[in-house]
N, C-alpha and C positions, 0 to 999 in steps of 0.2 A: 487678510483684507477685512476689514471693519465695514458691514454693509450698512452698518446704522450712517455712514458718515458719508456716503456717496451720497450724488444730488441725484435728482428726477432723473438727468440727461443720461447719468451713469447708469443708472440701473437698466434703461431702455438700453445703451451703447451695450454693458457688460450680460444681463440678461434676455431682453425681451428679443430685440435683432436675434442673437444664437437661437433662440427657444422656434423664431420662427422661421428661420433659414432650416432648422432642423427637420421642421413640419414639413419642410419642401416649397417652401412660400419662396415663390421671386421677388428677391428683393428689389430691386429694380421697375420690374412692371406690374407687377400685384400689390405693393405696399409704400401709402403715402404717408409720410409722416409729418408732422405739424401742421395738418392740411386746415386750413380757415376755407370755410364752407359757406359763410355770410359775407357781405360788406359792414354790417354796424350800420346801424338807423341813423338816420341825419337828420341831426338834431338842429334846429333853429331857432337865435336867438337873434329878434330881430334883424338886422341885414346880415348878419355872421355867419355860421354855420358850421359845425363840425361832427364828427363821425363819434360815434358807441362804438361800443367792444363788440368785434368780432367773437364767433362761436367758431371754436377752433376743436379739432379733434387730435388727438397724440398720434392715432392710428386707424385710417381706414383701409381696409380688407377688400380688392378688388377677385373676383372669380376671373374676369377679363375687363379689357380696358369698360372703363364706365356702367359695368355691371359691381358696383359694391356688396359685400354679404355681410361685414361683421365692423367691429368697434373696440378695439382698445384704449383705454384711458390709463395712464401710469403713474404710482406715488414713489414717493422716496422711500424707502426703508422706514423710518421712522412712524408711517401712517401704516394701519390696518388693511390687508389684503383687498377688503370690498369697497375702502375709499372711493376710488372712482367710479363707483357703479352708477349710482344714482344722477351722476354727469352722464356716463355713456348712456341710460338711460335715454336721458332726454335727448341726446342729441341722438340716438338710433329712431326713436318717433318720428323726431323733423325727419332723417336721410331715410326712413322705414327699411332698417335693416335689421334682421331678424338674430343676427346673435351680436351679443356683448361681454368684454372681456374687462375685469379691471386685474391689477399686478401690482406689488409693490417689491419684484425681485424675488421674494420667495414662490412663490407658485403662480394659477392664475383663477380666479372667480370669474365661471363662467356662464351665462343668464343666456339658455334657449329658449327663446321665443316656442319652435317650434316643438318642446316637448310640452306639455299637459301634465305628466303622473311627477316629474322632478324638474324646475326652473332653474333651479339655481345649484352648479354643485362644485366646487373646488378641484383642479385637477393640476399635477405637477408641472414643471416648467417643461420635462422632456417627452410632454403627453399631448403637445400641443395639435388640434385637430389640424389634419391637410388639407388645400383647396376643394381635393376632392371629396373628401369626407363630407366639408361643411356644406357645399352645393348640392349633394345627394340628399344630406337631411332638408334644407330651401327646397331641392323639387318634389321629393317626396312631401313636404307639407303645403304647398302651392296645387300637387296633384299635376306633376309638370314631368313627373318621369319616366314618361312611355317615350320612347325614342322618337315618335312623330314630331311628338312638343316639345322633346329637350332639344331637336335640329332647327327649330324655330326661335327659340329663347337665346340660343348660344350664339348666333350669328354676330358677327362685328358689326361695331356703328364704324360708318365713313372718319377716315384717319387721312390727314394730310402734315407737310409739313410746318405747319402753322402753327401745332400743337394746339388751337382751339378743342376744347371739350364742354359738352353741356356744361350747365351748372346746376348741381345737387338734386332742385327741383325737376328741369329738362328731365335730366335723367331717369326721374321717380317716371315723370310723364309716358318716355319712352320706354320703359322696362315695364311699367302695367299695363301699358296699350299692349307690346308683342307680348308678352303672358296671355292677358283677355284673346287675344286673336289667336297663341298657340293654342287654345282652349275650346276653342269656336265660336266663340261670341262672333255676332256676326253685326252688332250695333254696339258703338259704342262713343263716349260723350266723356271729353275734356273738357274742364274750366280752367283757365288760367288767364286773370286779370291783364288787363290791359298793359303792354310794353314790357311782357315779359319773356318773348318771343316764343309765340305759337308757330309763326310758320319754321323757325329754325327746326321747333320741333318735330313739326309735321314733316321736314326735310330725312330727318333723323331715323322717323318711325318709317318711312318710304322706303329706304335706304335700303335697311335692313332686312324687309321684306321683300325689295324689287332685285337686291345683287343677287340672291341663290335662289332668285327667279319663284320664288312663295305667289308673289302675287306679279303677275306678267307685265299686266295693262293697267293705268290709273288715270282716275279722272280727279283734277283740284278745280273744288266750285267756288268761284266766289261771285260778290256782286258788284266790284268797281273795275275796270278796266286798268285804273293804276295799278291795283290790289297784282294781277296776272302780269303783267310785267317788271315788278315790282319782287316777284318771286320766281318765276323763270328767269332773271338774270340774276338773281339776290344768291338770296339761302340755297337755291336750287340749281345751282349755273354748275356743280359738280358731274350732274347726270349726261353733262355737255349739250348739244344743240341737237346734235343729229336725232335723238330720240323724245325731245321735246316739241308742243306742238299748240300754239295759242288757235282755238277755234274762233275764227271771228265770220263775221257776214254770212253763217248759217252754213259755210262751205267745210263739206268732211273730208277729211283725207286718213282712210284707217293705215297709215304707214307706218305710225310712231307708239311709242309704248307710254310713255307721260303726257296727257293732255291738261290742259286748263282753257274754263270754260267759263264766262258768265252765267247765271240761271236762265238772263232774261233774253242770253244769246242763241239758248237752246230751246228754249220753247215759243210759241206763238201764240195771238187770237185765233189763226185760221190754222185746224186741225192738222192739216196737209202741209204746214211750215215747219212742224216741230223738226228739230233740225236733229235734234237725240232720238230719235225713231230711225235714222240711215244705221247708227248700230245697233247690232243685234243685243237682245235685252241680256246675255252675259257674256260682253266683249269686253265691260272692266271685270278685275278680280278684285280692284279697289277703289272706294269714292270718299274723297276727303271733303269737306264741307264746311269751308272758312267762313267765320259769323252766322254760323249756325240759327242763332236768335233771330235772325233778320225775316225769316217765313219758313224755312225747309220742316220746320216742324209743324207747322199749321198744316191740315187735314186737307184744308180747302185755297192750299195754295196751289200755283204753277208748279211753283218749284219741286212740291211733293209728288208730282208726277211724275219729273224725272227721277227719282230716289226711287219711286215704287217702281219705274220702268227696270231698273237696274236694281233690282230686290234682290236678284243674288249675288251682289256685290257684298263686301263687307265694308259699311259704312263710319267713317266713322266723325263724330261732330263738334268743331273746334271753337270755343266764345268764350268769352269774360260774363257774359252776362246769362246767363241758361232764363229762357223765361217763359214764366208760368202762369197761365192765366185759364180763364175760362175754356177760351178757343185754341190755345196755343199752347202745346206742354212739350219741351225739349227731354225731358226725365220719359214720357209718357211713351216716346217715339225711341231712343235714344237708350236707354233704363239711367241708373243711377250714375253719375259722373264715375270712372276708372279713378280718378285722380283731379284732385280740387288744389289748387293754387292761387290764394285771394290777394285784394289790393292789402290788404290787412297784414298779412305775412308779408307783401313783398315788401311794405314800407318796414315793417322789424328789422327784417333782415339786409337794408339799406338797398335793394336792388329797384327799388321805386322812388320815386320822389313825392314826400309830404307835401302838404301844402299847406296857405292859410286863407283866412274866408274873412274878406269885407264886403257887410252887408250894409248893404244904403236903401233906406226909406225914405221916399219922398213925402211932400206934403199932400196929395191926389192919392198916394196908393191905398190907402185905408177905405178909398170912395170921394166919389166926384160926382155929385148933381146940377144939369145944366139949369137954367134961368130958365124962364117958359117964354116958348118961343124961339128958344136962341137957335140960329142959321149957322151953319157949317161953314168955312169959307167959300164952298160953289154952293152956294145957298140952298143947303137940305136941311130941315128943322130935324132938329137933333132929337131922338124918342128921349121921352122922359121918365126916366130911371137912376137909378144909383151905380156908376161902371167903378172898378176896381185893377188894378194887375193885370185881371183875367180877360178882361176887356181893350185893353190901351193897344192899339197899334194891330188887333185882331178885326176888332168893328168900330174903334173909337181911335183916334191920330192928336195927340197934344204936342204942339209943334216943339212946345216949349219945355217938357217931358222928355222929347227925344234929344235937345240941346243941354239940357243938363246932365244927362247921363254921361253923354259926349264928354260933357267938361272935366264930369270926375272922375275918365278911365286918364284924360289929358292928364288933368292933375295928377293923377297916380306915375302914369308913366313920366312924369317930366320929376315926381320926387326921385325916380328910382333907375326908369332906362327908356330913355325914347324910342330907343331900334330893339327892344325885346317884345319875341313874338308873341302877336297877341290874336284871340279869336273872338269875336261878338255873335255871340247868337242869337238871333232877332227872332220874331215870331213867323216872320215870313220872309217872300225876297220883296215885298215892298218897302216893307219894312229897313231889309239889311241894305237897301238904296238908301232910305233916308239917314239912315245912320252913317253909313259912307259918306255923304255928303255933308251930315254934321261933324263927324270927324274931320274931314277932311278941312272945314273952317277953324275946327279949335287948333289946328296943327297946320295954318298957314305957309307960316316958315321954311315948317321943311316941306312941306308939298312941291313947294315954287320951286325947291332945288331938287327934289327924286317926286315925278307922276306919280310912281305905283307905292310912296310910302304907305296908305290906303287905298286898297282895293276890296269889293267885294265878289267873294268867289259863291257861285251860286249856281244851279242847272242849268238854267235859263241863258248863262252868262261867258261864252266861250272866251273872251279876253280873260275874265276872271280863273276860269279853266286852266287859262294856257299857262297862269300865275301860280299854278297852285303848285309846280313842280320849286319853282322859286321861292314859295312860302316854306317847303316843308325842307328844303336843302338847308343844312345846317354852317354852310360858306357862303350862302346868299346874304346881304343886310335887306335886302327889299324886295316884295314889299313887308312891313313890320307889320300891319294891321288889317286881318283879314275880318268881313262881315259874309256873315252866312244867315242860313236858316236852318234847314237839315242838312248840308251837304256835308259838314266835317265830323258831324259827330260820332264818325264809325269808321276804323278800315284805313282809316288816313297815320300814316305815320310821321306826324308834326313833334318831331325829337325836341325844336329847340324852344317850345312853346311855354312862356314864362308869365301869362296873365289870359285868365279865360272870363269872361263877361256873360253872366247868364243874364238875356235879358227877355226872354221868352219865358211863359209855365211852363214846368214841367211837371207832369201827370205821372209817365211811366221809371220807374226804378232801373228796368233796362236800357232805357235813353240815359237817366240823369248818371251810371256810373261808366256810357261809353264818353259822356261830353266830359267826365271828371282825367278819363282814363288818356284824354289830346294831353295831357300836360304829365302825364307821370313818369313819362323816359327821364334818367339821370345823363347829363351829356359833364361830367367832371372835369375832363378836361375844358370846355366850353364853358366851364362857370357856372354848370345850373346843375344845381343838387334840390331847389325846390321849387314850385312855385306857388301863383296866388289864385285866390279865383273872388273874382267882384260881383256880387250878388243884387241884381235890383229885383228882385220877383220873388223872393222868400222862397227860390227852390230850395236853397240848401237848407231845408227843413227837413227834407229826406235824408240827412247826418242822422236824425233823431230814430230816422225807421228803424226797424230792430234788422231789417234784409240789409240795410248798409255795412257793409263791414272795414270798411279804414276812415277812420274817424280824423277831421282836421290838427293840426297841429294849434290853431286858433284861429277864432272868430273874432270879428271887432266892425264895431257897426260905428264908423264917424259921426259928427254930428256937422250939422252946417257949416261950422270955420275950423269943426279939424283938421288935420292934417290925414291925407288922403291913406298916408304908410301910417301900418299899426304901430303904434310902441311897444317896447321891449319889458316889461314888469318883467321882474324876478323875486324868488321870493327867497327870504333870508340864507337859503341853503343851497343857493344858487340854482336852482331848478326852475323849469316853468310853472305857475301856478297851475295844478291840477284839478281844478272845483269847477265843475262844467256845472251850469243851470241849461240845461237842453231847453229847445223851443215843444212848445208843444201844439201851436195851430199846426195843422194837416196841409200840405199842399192842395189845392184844389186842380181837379181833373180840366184836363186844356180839351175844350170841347170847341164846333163849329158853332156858327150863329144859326139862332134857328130859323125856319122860315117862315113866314109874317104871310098869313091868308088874306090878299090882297089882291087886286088888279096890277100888271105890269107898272102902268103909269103911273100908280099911287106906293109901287113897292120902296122903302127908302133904300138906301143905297147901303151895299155892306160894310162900308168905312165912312164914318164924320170924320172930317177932315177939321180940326177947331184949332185955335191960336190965342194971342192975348189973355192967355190964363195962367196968374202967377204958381209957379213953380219954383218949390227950395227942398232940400235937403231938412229931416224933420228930426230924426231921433239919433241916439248911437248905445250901442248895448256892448261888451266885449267878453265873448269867450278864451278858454283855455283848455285844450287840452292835453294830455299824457299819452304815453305808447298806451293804453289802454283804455 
């Protein structure tokens, strides 16, 4: 047999398989072959859209089901033993797995991670390391091999016949959490961008600690009511009912072994209501802590009460956005993330959706000084200053400002999809009313045939509430177009959401990539692999901050009689233009109106209500950018 003349496929079929069946490798449950580990970034070209190359692997190495150890890559005969190295290389980084193998039928080059004094050293085809070899060197250089911690690490993730398994990431997710915890870390912080499913995960990491009974009792905290039903019937509906147990209306029942709990359902104003003081401070062994960012890390929250109440729990805290501020530090409470999964990677690896960015400038946002004198429509003389952005719809209403905005989401959605979901986020709920209302005039037509084609969903607003299950079901058409304030921008899982309208400041990096993160599910099936997002307030100026990390597909800023959909440039080599000129003003901080030292009678009112002031569309700029 002439080995120079077999192909890749042969040399794997004739050597590699024997070499590892030899090692004692099951071929069947330990070893995947041609495994694609990405999707391929989705690529758009104007209304088109198609997928990159998958990163695929010749060979990954499982120890047990979705605990991977190792990497082979395979050449033909004709190429050099270490050919594939520098592939498995990279692709053992992304999966973080500690050995790597390349082969081209004569032997194999083998690259341990975990030695120090020799990395790399050649060993024959019938020397090939066994499962257990290679997991003894992993827990010995993990520091994972005392029998307490390797009974912790080995446990099985939940297996059904559905054949679902994490993906890649999950998995990194799930396997350095129970590491960190076979360990004893007793605090520990996830990041994993938005719609890349944290609670699957969090289902995962439970699982595996709650079946051989590691940790008995657990508490999942979050803060939306949808959020807790949403994952006791969801991700979590394995554990069954009987041992599940939603705390609501402050009433305990210590029966069940899995609870889920709002923050704000456990604690009170009045001392004597805290409703987490009926358990005793170590009745969980676990406390999960969904959107973590949202206060559990602030010193001087509610929330941190319960966490310190249950300090001997092991805590551990699940966000896309870890944030850090003066008062607030998630790293500080939490230590360094175990494991970071950004919007950045997930759009590479095509398991996110891109997006692109139209930004409109009106002719007022630069600044708008009133006439002296001029009265408000309920006749308040208007202060006399210069308002901007920062100003419009916070302490100042241009009726005519909020009807054009209206116009150009209309226009967009009538170039492109009338029933594609959409979100408006307004400065307030006064605000996300009047905008309701002017939407609802530029889209007459179809109002008069479906009520709820616009609605606004807001606290204040239980019809809008009741719609919200409706907006985010992905077989619903109606309603298409939801106005908000805060309510969506966190915790909501709006899968089929295909146009998001910033039309509020944004000050914080942690808000502006939970409002990016409503639109980044890919539903393929369903036809949405991206979407857009329409800029009237120059937030996405935050693209430019260095903390942002998944950068648009493109920017493009209309001008008065553009056309509302970007155009498609391509540049001679068929590619998108990649010459970004970034912005470089700063967003300005969304702060309240201050308070004016005044008598009651003489205080002016916190909103000028004004009208009859022309309003157009002003400038257009258009960015581009590359997977980088």
């Amino acid at each position: 047999m002439n080995k120079k003349s077999l192909s890749e496929r042969d040399i794997c079929t004739k050597f590699i398989i024997p070499a590892l069946k030899a090692a004692g490798w099951d071929i069947k449950k330990q070893v995947r072959e041609e495994l694609s580990f990405t999707d391929g970034r989705v690529i758009v070209q104007g209304k088109l859209h198609t997928r990159g190359k998958r990163k695929r692997a010749d060979y990954i190495l499982y120890y047990k089901k979705d605990i991977p150890i190792a990497i082979i890559e395979a050449k033909d005969n004709k190429k050099a033993l270490g050919d594939g190295m520098q592939q498995g290389l990279e692709y053992a980084d992304i999966l973080q797995l500690p050995f790597v193998f390349s082969s081209n039928g004569d032997a194999f080059l083998f690259h341990d991670k975990t030695n120090s004094e020799k990395v790399e050293t050649e060993i024959p085809l019938d020397k090939f390391p066994s499962p257990e070899e290679l997991w003894q060197k992993y827990l010995r250089f993990k520091d994972l091999d005392s029998p307490e911690r390797r009974e912790i690490v080995e446990h099985d993730y939940y297996s059904d016949d559905s054949g679902m398994s994490p993906r890649y990431y999950q998995a990194n997710a799930i396997n350095r959490t129970v590491e960190a915890i076979a360990k004893g870390q007793e605090r520990i912080l996830l990041v994993m961008a938005t719609g890349t499913g944290k609670t699957y995960t969090a289902f995962n990491i439970i699982w595996r600690l709650w079946k051989p009974q590691i940790k008995k009792r657990i508490l999942f905290l979050a803060d939306r009511n949808a959020l807790l039903n949403q994952t006791k019937n969801g991700d979590f509906s394995p554990f069954g009912n009987d041992i599940m147990h939603i705390i609501k209306n402050r009433k305990i029942d210590k029966s069940y072994q899995i609870y889920f709990a709002l923050y704000q359902g456990l604690t009170s104003n009045d001392e004597a209501k805290n409703a987490y003081k009926e358990f005793s401070p170590d009745f969980f062994d676990l406390v999960v802590i969904d959107e973590c960012h949202r206060g559990s890390a602030s010193e001087a929250s509610a929330w941190r009460e319960v966490l310190d109440y249950f300090s001997s729990a092991t805590q551990i805290g699940l966000t896309a956005t870890p944030k850090e501020t003066r008062d607030i530090s998630n790293i500080s409470y939490f230590g360094e993330p175990v494991y970071t999964y950004s919007l950045k990677q997930g759009i590479d690896d095509g398991f996110l959706a891109p997006y692109k960015v139209i930004r409109i400038n009106t002719t007022v946002d630069d600044g708008w000084r009133p006439t002296s004198g001029l009265l408000d429509k309920y006749g308040h003389e208007v202060v006399d200053r210069i308002y901007n952005t920062k100003d419009y719809d916070r302490n100042l209403v241009i009726d005519e400002r909020t009807s054009l905005v209206a116009r150009k989401i209309t226009e967009y959605l009538k170039a492109t999809d009338r029933f594609a979901k959409t979100i408006v986020f307004c400065v307030d709920i006064d605000h996300a009313n009047r905008m309701r209302t002017a939407l609802i005039n530029e889209n007459a037509d179809l109002v008069a045939q479906h009520r709820n084609y616009v609605v606004k969903i807001t606290g204040d607003d239980e019809y809008g509430k009741q719609e919200l299950d409706n907006f985010t079901d992905v077989e619903e058409r109606f309603p298409a177009i939801a106005t908000t304030s805060k309510m969506l921008t966190t915790g909501i899982d709006t899968k089929m959401v295909k146009l998001i309208v910033l039309e509020a400041s944004i000050g914080s990096m942690t808000e502006f990539k939970q409002i990016i993160g409503r639109g980044t599910r890919i539903r393929e099936e369903e036809g949405k692999l991206y979407f857009s997002i329409m800029d009237f307030r120059k937030a996405t100026n935050l693209f430019a901050d260095p903390d942002f990390d998944g950068d648009p597909v493109q920017i493009y800023e209309p001008g008065p009689e553009d056309d509302p959909v970007p155009p498609d440039p391509i540049d001679d080599d068929g590619e998108p233009d990649t010459n970004p000129s970034a912005e470089s003003n700063e967003p300005g901080e969304e702060g309240e109106v201050p308070d004016i030292d005044i008598d009651d009678e003489e205080r002016p009112p916190r909103k000028y209500y004004i009208n009859q002031i022309p309003v157009s569309v002003a400038n257009e700029r258009v960015q581009y950018y590359g997977a980088n």
